[in-house]
C-alpha positions as CSV (number, residue, x, y, z in Angstrom):
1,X,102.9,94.5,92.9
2,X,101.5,94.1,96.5
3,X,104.3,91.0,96.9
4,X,106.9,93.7,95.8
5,X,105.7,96.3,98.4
6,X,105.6,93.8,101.2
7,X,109.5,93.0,100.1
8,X,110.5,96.5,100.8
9,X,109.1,96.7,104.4
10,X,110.5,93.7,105.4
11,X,114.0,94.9,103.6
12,X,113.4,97.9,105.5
13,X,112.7,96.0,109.0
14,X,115.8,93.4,108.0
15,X,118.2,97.0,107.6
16,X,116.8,98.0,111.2
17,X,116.0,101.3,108.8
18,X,112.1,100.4,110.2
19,X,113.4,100.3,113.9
20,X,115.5,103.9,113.0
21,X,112.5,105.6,112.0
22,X,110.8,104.9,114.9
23,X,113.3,105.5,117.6
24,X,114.4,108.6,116.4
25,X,110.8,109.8,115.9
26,X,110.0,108.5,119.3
27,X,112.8,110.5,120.9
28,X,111.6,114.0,118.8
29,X,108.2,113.0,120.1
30,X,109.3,112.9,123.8
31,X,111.5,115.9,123.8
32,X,108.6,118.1,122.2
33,X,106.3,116.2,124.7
34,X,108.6,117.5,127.7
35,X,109.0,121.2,125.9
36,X,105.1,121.1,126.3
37,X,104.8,120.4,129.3
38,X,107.8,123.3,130.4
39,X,105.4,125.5,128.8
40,X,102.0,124.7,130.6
41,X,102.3,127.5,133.2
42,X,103.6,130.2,131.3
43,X,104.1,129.3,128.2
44,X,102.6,128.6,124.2
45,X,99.8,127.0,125.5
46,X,98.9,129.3,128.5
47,X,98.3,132.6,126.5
48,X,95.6,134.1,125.7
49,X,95.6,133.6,121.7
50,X,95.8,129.5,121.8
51,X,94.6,129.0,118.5
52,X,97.5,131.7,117.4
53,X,99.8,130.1,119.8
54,X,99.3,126.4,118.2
55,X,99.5,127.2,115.1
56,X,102.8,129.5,115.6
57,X,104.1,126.7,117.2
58,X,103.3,123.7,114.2
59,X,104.6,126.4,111.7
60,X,107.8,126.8,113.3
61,X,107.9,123.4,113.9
62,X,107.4,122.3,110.1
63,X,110.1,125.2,109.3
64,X,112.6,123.5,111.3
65,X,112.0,119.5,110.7
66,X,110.8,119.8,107.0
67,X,114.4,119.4,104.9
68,X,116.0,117.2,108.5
69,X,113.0,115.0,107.9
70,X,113.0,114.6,104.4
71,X,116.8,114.2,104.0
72,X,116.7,111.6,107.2
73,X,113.8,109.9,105.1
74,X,116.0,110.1,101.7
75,X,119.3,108.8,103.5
76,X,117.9,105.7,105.3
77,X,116.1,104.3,102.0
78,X,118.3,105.2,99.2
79,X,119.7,101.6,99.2
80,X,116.3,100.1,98.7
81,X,117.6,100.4,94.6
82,X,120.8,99.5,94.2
83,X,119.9,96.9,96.4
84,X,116.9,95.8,93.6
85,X,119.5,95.6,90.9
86,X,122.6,94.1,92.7
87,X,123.7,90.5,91.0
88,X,121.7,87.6,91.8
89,X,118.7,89.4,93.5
90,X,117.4,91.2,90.0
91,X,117.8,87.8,88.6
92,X,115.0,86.7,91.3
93,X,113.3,89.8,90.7
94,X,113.1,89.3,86.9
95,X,112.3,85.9,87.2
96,X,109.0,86.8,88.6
97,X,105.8,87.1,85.7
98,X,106.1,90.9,86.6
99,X,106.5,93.2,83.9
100,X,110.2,95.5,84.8
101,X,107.6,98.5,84.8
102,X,105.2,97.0,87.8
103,X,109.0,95.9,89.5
104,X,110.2,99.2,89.7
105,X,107.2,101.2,90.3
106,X,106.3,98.8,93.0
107,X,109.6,99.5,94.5
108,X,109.0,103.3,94.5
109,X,105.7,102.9,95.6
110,X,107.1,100.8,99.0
111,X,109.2,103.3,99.7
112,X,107.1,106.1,99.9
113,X,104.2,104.1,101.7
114,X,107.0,102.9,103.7
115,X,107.9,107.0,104.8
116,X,104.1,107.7,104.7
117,X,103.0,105.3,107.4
118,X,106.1,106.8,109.7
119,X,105.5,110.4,109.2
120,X,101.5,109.2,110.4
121,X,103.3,108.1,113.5
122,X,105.6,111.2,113.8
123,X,103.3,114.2,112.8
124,X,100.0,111.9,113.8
125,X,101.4,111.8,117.5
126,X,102.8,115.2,117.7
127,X,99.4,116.9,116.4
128,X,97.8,114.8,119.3
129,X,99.6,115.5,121.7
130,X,99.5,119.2,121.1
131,X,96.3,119.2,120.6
132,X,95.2,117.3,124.1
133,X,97.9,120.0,125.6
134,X,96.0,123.0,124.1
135,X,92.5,121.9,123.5
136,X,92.6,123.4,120.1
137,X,92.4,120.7,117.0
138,X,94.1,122.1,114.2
139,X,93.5,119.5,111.3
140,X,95.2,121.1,108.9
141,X,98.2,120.5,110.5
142,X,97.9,117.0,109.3
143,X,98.3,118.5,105.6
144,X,102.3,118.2,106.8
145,X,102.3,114.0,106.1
146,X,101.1,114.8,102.4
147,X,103.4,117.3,102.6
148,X,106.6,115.8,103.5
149,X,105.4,112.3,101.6
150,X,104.9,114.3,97.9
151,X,108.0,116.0,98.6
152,X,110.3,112.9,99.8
153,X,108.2,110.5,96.7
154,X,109.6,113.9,94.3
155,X,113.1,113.3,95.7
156,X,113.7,109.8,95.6
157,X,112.9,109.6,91.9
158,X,116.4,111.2,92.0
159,X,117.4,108.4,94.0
160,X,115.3,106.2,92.0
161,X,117.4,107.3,88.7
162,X,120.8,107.3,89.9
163,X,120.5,104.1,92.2
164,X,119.5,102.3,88.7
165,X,122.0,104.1,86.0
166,X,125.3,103.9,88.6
167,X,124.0,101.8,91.4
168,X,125.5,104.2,94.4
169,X,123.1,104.9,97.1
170,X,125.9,107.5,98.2
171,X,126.1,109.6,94.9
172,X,121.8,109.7,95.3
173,X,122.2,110.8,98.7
174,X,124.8,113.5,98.1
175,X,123.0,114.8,95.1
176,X,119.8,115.1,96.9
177,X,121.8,117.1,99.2
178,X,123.1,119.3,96.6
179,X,119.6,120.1,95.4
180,X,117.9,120.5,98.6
181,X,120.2,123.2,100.2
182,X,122.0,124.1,97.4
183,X,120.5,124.8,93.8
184,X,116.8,124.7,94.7
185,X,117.3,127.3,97.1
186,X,119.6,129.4,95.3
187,X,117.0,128.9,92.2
188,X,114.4,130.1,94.6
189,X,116.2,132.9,95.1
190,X,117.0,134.0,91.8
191,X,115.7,137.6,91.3
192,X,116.9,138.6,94.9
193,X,120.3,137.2,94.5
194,X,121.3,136.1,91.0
195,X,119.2,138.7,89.1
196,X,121.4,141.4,91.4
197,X,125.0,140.1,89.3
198,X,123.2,138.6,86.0
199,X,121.6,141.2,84.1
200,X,121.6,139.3,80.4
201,X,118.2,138.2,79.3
202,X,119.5,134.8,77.7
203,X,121.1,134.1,81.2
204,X,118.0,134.7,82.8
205,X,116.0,133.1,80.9
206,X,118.5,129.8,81.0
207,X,118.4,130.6,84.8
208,X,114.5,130.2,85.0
209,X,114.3,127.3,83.0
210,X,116.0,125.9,85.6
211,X,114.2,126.6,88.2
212,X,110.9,125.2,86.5
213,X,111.7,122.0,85.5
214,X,113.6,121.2,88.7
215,X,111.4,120.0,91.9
216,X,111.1,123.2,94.6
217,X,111.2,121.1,97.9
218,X,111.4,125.0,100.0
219,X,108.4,126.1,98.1
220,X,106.4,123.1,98.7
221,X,107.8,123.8,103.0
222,X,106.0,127.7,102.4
223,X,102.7,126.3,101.0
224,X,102.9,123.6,104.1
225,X,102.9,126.3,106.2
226,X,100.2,128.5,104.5
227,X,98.1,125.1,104.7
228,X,98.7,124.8,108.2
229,X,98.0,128.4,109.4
230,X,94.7,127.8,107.1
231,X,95.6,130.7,104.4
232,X,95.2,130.7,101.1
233,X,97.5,129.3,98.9
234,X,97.9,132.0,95.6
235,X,99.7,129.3,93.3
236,X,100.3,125.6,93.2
237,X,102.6,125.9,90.8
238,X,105.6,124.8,93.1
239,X,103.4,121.3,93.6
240,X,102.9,120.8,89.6
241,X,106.2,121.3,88.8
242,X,108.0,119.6,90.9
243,X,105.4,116.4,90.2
244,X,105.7,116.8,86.2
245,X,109.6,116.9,87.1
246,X,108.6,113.4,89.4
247,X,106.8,111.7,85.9
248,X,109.4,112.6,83.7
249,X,111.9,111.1,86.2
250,X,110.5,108.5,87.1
251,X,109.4,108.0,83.1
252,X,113.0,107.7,82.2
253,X,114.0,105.0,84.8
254,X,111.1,102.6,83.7
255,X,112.6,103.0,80.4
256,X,116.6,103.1,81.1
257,X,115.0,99.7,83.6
258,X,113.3,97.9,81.0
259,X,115.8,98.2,78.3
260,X,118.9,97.3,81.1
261,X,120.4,94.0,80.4
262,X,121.1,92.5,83.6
């Protein structure tokens, strides 16, 4: 499993995706760095409320970054699959004493350590940096790399599925799209938008199914946020739902994987 794991790092370094991540995060990192120091005089850091003013400033932060982040994350490893299965290198793959279970789920695994180490870097270095600015420590903020790594590991079992069943990397990026900033949201938004034209008990209750068994990426961003701001959190339901939808996923792809003749 650890063999497999090293195998997608190393992918990820030979794609330059490992260079990517970094870069870009680097380049978020200085432009907030600069922003911070604009606002040393008269700005977040110089009023009276810090402790207010920081954690204002990590929520609206996480707001902002949270689907950018995750989608960036989702787009530069959604070949790490098709890639597993593509002619000649499954045959290598399979070849190993490895049962297709510990292949695959090793594979998933690397990719979300893989995101998990980089979001360290990114939220690690901007919570420091804020911090050293405002001498206030908020730890919490730190909740954001679970955060963002549950979410993105949810995600890419989409990827995960599709990358195995039609081996595009394109149709698992565009249907995470689809979900993230269309149908989750509009599911979110059910009885304030779709309740106001469906008024027919079986369509609302077809209508809820929905939104339970698929992930809820947004919900997950407004627990981030109570995390962060240190509030409490009145249901984790968005977080076991969207991990039961994860398991049955990802349940089905072992399965679909082990019985694939390749």
């Amino acid at each position: 499993m650890l063999a497999i794991i090293q195998n997608t790092f190393r992918e990820a370094i030979a794609k330059k995706i490992f260079i990517g991540y970094y870069i870009i995060y680097t380049i978020i990192i200085l432009v907030f760095l600069f922003a911070v120091n604009l606002d040393t005089v008269e700005g977040v850091i110089s009023l009276t409320d810090v402790k207010q003013s920081v954690i204002s400033l990590e929520a609206v932060m996480t707001s902002v970054s949270y689907l950018l982040v995750l989608i960036f994350c989702i787009i530069s490893s959604a070949s790490f699959i098709p890639s597993l299965v593509d002619k000649g290198n499954v045959d290598l793959i399979l070849s190993k004493p490895l049962s297709r279970f510990t292949i695959l789920m090793s594979k998933y695994l690397g990719a979300v350590i893989f995101v998990g180490v980089s979001l360290v870097y990114f939220i690690g270095t901007v919570w420091l940096i804020l911090s050293l600015k405002s001498g206030y420590w908020n730890f919490n903020f730190l909740f954001t790399i679970l955060s963002l790594t549950f979410a993105f590991g949810v995600m890419y079992s989409i990827v995960v599925l599709i990358g195995l069943t039609l081996q595009s990397s394109v149709l698992a990026i565009l249907a995470n799209l689809f979900l993230l900033f269309v149908l989750c949201p509009l599911l979110a938004a059910r009885e304030t938008v779709i309740f106001t034209f469906v008024t027919s008990d079986v369509a609302r209750f077809i209508i809820n199914f929905f939104y339970y068994i698929f992930p809820k990426p947004g919900e997950i961003n407004d627990i981030t946020i109570r995390l962060i701001a240190g509030e409490h959190v009145a249901s984790w339901q968005a977080v076991i739902t969207s991990f039961l939808f994860c398991v049955v996923v990802m349940a089905y792809s072992t399965y679909y994987f082990s019985k694939k003749d390749y």
